[in-house]
C-alpha positions in Angstrom: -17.8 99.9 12.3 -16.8 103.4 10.9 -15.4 101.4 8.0 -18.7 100.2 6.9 -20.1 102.9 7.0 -17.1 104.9 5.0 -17.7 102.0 2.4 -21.1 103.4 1.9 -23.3 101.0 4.2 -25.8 102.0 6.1 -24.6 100.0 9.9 -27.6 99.0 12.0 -26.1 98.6 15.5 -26.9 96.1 18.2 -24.8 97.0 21.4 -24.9 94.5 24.3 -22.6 95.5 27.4 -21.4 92.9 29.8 -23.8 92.7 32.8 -23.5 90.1 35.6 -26.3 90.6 36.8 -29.2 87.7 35.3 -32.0 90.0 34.5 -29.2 92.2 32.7 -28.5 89.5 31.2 -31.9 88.4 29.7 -32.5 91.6 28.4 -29.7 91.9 26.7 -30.4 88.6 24.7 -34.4 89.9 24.4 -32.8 93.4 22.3 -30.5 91.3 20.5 -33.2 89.0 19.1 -35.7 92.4 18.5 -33.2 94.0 16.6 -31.6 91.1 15.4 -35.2 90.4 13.7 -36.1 94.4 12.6 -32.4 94.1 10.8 -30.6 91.2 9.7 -34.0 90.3 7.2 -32.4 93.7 5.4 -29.3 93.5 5.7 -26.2 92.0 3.6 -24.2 90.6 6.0 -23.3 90.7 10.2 -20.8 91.5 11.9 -20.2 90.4 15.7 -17.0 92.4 17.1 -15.6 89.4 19.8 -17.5 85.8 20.2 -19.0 85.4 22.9 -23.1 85.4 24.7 -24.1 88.7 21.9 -23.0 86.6 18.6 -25.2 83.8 18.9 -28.6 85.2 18.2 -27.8 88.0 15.6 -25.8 84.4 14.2 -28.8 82.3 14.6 -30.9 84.5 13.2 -28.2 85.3 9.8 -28.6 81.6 9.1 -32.4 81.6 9.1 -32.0 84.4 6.4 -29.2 83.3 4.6 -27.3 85.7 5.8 -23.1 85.9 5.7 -21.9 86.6 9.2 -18.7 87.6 10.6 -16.6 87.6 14.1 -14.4 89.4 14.8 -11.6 88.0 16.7 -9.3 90.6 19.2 -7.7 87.4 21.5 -10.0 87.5 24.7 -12.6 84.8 22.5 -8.9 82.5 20.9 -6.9 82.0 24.4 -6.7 80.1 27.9 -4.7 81.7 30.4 -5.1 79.3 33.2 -2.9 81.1 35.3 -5.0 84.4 35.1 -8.2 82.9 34.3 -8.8 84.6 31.3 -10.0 83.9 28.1 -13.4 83.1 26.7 -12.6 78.8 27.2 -11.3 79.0 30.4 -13.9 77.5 32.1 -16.2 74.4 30.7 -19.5 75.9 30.9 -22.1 77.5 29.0 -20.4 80.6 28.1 -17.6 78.4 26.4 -19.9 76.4 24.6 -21.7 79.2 23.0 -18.6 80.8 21.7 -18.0 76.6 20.0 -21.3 77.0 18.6 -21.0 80.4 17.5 -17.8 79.2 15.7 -19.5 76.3 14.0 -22.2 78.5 12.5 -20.2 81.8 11.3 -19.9 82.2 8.3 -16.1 83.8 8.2 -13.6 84.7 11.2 -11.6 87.5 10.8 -8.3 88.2 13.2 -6.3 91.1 13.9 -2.9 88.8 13.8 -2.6 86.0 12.5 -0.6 84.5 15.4 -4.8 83.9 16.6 -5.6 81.2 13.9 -3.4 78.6 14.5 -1.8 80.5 17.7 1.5 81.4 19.5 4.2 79.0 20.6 6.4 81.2 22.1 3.1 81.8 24.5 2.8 78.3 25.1 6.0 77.6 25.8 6.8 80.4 28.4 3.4 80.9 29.9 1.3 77.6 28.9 -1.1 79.7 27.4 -3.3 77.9 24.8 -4.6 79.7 21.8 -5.8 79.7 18.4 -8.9 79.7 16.8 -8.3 76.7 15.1 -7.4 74.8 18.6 -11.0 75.6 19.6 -13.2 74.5 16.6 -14.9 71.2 15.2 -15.6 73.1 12.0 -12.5 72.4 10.0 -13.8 74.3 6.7 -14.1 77.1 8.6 -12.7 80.3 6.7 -10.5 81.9 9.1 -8.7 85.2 7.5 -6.3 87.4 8.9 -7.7 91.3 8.8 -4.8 93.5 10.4 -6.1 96.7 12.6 -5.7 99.6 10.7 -4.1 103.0 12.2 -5.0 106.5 11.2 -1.1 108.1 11.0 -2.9 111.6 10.4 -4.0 111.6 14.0 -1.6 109.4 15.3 1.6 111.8 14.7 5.2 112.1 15.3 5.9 116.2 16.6 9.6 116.8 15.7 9.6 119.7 17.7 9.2 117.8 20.7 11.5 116.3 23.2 11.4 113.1 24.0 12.0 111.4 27.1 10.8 108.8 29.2 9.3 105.0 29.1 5.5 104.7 29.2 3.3 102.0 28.8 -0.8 101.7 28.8 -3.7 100.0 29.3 -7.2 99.5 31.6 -5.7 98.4 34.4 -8.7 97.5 36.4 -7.6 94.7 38.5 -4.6 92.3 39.5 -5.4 90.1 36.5 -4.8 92.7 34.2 -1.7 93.8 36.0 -0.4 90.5 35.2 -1.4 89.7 31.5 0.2 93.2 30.7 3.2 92.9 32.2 3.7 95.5 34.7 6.3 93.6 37.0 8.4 93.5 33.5 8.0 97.3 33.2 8.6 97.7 37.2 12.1 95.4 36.8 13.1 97.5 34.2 12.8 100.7 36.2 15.0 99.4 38.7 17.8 98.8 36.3 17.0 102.6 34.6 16.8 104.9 37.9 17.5 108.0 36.7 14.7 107.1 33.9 10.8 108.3 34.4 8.5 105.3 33.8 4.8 105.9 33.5 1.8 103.5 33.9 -1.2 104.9 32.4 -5.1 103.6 33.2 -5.2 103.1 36.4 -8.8 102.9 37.2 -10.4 100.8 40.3 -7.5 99.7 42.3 -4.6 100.6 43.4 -1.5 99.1 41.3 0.8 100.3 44.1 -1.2 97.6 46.4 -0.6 95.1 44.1 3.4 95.9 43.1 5.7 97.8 45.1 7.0 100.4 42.6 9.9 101.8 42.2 10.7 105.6 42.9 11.1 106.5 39.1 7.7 105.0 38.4 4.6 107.2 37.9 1.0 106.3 37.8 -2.1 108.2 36.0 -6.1 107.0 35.8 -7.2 106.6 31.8 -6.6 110.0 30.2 -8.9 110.3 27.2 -8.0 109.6 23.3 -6.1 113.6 23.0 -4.4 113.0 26.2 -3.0 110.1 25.1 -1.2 111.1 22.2 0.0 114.0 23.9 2.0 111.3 26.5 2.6 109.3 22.9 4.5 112.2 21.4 6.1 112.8 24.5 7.7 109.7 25.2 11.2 108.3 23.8 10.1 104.0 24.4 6.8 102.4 24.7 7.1 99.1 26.7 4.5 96.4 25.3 5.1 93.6 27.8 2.2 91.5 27.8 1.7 87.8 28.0 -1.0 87.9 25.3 -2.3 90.1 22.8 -4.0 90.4 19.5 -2.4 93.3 17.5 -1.6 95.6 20.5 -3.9 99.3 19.7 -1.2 100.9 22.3 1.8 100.1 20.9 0.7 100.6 17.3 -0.3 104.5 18.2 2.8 104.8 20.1 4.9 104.0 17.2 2.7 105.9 15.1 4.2 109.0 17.7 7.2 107.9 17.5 7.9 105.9 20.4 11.0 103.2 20.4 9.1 100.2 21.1 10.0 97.6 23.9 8.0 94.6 23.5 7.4 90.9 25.0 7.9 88.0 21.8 4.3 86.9 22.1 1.5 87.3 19.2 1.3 90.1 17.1 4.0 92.1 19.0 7.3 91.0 17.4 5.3 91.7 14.0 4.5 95.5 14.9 8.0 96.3 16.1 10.2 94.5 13.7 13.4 95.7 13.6 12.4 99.4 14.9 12.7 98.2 18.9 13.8 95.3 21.0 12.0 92.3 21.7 12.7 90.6 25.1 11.6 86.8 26.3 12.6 87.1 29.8 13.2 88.9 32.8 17.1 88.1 32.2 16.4 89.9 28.7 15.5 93.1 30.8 19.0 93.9 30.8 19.8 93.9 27.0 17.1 96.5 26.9 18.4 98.7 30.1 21.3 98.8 27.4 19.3 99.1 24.5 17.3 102.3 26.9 21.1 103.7 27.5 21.9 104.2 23.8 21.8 107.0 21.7 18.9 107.6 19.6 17.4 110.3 17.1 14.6 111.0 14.6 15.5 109.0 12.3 15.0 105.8 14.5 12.1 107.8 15.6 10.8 107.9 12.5 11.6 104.1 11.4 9.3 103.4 14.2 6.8 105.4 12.7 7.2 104.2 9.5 6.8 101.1 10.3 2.9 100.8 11.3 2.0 103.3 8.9 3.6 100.8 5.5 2.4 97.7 7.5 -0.6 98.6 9.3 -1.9 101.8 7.9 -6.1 102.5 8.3 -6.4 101.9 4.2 -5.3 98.8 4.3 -7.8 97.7 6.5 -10.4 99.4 4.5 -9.2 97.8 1.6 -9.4 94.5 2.9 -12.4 94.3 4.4 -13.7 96.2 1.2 -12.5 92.9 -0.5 -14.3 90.2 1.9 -17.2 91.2 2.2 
C-alpha cells in the first residue's frame, strides 16, 4: 500500500489476520464494518489485497457509496489444488461462496500474472490444478487487468565482488502442504544428482522438513531469516530453484534475480515469464537432469547480470507505480 501512499494518498488501513478461532472471527468482521463505515464514506476507492472473508464488507459497503473497489489477486483466491487442499474454492462452503460474491460486486481485479485470469494449462495438465479468475466468476463484464509486482533493484542488488556459489531456494515452509506446492522433493532430486553442490532451504518454521523428506547430505536447512538476511544469502548464491506447482509472480525468485542468481524454475504461471531466457525451465523430474547439466556449466557476470537485467526492464517497482497510477 506504500504505493498509494507514494502517489500522494492518504491510505486508511483495515487489517484482518486469519483467526480460526469463531469469536476471532466475528470480531474481525465487527472492525471491518467500523472502519469500513468511518472510511470508505471519504475515500476514493478500496483496495482488498487477496479475496477472501475481509473483502466482503469493506466491498459491500463501497457499493453503498458508490465507491470503486479493487482485489487484488496473488493465486491463493484463483486456484484448486485438490491434491494439497489449497486454494480459496477448494471446498464448497461458505468461505468459497463469499470469495464468488465478492467477485460479482468488485469493481476491478487486478493480478500479479496474467497466467491468473484465464489460468495455466501446463498446471492443469501436469498437476490437475484448476485456475483462473475467469473459471470462477458469473460476472462476465468483469474487468480483470493484469498489474505485474514491481521490484525495487536499488535494494535488491547484484555485489560483483562477491563469490558465488551454491543453489538456494525459499519460502514459509510451515507445513507438509507447503513442502509440496513449493517443490522441495524437486530441489531434493536435484541435490542428489549435484553432490559436491551446497543446496539450501530457507524458512523453515513449525516443523521439521527433515521429518517430512529425507534430505540429502549436501542439503542445508535455516528458519525465516529476516528481509537483510535474505539478500545477503541472494547475493551469495550462484542458482535460485523456483520449483513450485503454483504461483502468482514468485516475490523469491524475482529478488534473487534481482542479486543475481541463475534461476531454475518449474513451467507453471508466472515463472517461465520471470526467467525467460536468463535460466532453465524444467517440466519434470526427468528434466532434473538437463539442469544438473545446466548447474555443471560455466557461468560469469555477465549471465549474472542478464539475470538481473531481466526483472529490473520487465518488472521494475516504477512500472508498477505507473500502472496502478493509471487505473485508478
Amino acid at each position: 500500500m506504500f504505493i498509494f501512499e507514494a502517489l500522494g494518498y492518504k491510505v486508511s488501513k483495515i487489517f484482518s489476520r486469519p483467526y480460526k478461532s469463531g469469536v476471532y472471527f466475528l470480531c474481525n468482521r465487527f472492525t471491518e464494518f467500523i472502519k469500513s463505515m468511518m472510511y470508505i464514506p471519504r475515500s476514493k476507492i478500496v483496495v482488498s489485497w487477496f479475496n477472501d472473508y475481509h473483502s466482503l464488507i469493506p466491498i459491500l459497503i463501497s457499493k453503498i457509496f458508490f465507491k470503486k473497489s479493487i482485489i487484488i489477486i496473488g493465486g491463493y483466491d484463483a486456484i484448486v489444488d485438490k491434491e494439497n487442499s489449497h486454494g480459496v474454492f477448494y471446498k464448497k462452503n461458505i468461505r468459497s461462496k463469499i470469495a464468488r460474491l465478492n467477485y460479482s460486486l468488485v469493481s476491478e481485479v487486478w493480478v500479479v500474472h496474467k497466467s491468473l485470469i484465464k489460468g495455466c494449462d501446463n498446471a492443469a495438465k501436469k498437476f490437475s490444478i484448476i485456475s483462473g479468475v475467469e473459471t470462477f466468476i458469473k460476472n462476465k463484464n468483469l474487468k480483470i487487468k493484469e498489474i505485474n509486482t514491481g521490484y525495487d533493484s536499488r535494494y535488491w542488488t547484484f555485489d560483483e565482488t562477491m563469490k558465488k556459489s551454491g543453489i538456494l531456494t525459499v519460502a514459509f515452509f510451515s507445513d507438509k502442504r507447503v513442502i509440496n506446492i513449493k517443490g522441495l522433493d524437486k530441489f531434493n532430486k536435484l541435490a542428489s544428482l549435484l553432490p559436491s553442490e551446497q543446496f539450501l532451504i530457507v524458512g523453515e518454521v513449525g516443523i521439521d522438513i527433515a521429518e517430512h523428506i529425507k534430505l540429502e547430505p549436501n542439503v542445508k536447512v535455516l528458519g525465516v531469516q529476516n528481509k537483510d538476511q535474505i539478500k545477503s544469502l541472494y547475493q551469495k548464491s550462484k542458482f535460485y530453484f523456483q520449483g513450485s506447482r503454483l504461483e502468482g509472480l514468485p516475490n523469491s525468485l524475482c529478488e534473487a534475480m534481482l542479486c543475481g542468481c541463475l534461476p531454475i524454475g518449474s513451467k507453471v504461471f508466472g515463472i517461465p515469464d520471470a526467467i525467460g531466457t536468463t535460466g532453465i525451465l524444467f517440466d519434470n523430474e526427468e528434466d532434473l537432469k538437463k539442469v544438473a547439466t545446466y548447474v555443471n556449466s560455466t557461468f560469469g557476470k555477465k549471465e549474472f547480470k542478464n539475470a538481473r537485467k531481466r526483472i529490473k526492464e520487465k518488472f521494475s517497482l516504477m512500472s508498477r507505480i505507473e500502472k496502478i497510477k493509471e487505473n485508478i
